[in-house]
C-alpha positions as CSV (number, residue, x, y, z in Angstrom):
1,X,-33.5,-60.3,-1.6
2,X,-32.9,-63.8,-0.7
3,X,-29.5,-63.5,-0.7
4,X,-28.8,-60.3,1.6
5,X,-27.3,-58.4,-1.3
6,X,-28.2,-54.9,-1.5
7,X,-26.4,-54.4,-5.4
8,X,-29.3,-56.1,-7.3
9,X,-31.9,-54.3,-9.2
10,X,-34.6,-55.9,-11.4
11,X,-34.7,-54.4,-15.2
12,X,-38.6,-54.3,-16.4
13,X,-39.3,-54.4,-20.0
14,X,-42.7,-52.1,-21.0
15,X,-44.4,-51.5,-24.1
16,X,-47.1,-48.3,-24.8
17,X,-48.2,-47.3,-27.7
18,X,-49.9,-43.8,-25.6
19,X,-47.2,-44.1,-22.7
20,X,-44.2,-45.0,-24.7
21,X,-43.6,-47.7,-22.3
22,X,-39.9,-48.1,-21.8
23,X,-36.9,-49.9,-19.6
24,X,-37.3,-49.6,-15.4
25,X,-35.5,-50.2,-13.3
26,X,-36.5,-51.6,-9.4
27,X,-33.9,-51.9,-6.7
28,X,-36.7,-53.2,-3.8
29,X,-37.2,-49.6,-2.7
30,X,-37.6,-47.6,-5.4
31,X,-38.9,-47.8,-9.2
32,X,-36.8,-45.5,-11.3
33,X,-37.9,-44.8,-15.4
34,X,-34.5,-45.1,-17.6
35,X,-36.3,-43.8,-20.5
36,X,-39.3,-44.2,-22.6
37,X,-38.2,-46.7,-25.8
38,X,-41.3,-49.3,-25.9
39,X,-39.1,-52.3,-25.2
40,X,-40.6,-55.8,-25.6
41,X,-37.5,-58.4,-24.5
42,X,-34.6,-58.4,-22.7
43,X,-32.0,-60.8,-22.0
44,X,-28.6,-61.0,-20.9
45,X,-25.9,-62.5,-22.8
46,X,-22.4,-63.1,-22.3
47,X,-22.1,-59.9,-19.9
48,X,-24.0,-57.7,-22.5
49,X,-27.7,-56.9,-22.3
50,X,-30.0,-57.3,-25.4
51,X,-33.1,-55.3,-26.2
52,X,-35.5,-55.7,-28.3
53,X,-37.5,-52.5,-29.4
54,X,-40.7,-51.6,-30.8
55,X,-41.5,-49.0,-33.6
56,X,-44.9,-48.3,-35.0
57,X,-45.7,-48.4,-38.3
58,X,-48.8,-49.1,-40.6
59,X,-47.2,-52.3,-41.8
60,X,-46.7,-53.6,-38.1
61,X,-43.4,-53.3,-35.7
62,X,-40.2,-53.8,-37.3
63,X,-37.5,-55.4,-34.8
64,X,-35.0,-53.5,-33.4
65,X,-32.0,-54.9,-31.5
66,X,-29.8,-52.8,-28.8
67,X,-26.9,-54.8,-27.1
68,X,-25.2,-52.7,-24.5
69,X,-21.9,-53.3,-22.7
70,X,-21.0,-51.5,-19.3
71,X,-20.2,-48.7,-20.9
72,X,-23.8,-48.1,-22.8
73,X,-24.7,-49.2,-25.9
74,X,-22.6,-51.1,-28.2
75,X,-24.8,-51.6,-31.3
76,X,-28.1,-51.0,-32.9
77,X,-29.3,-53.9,-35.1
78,X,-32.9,-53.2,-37.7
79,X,-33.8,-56.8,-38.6
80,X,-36.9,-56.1,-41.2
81,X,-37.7,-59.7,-40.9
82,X,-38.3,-59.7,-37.1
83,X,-42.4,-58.2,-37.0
84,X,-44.2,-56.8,-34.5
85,X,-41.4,-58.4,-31.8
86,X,-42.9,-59.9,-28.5
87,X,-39.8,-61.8,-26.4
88,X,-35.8,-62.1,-26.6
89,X,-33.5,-64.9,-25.0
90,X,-30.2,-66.1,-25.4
91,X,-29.5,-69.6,-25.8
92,X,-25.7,-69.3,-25.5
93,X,-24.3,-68.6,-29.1
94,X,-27.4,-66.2,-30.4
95,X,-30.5,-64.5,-29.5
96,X,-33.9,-65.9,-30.3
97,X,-36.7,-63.1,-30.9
98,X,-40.2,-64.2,-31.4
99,X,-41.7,-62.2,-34.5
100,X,-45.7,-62.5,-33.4
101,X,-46.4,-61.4,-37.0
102,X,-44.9,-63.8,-38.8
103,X,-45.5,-66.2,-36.1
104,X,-42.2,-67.3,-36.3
105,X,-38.9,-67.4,-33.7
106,X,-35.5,-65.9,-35.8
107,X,-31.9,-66.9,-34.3
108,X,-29.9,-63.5,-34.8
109,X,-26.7,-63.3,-35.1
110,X,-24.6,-61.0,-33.2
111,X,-24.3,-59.1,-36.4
112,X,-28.1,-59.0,-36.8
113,X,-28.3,-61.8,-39.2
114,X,-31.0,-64.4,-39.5
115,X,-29.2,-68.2,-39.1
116,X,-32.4,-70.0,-38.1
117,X,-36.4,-69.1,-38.2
């Protein structure tokens, strides 16, 4: 760590259809599992974490949304319109999710709704 802080820890995003993927977590020692959730995006925003999730289906992945404050997590958004979801960011007001499917990028609320595509 560049700056000589010993608190950070880098969050890695996996996905797995056999492994289940999941959320790790690396602290520049040790690689620690959180949990198995194929997770495709993450981003921070406005001291909550977003996280986009992956579920299988025959018709592709529909998007699902986590946002969790310090205390765990705070919501669970299903956007139907977000398919087979590949990246999240924040750009300050709402997260962007790309939706590979679709080819498309969707602006979500942080209700869930679609402003922008």
């Amino acid at each position: 760590m560049s700056d000589g802080r010993d608190d950070q820890v880098l969050l890695i995003s996996c996905l797995g259809e056999q492994t289940g993927g999941g959320l790790f977590a690396y602290d520049g020692k040790t690689l620690e599992q959180l949990d198995n959730l194929s997770t495709t995006g993450l981003a921070l925003a406005d001291g909550r974490l977003g996280r986009l999730l992956w579920s299988s289906g025959e018709a592709g992945s529909v998007g699902e949304l986590l946002i969790y404050d310090v205390t765990g997590v705070e919501s669970y958004l299903r956007i139907d319109s977000l398919r087979e979801p590949h990246d999240l960011a924040w750009d300050g007001r709402e997260f962007l999710a790309v939706s590979t499917l679709s080819n498309s990028v969707l602006w979500l609320s942080a209700s869930g709704e679609i402003t922008r595509t």
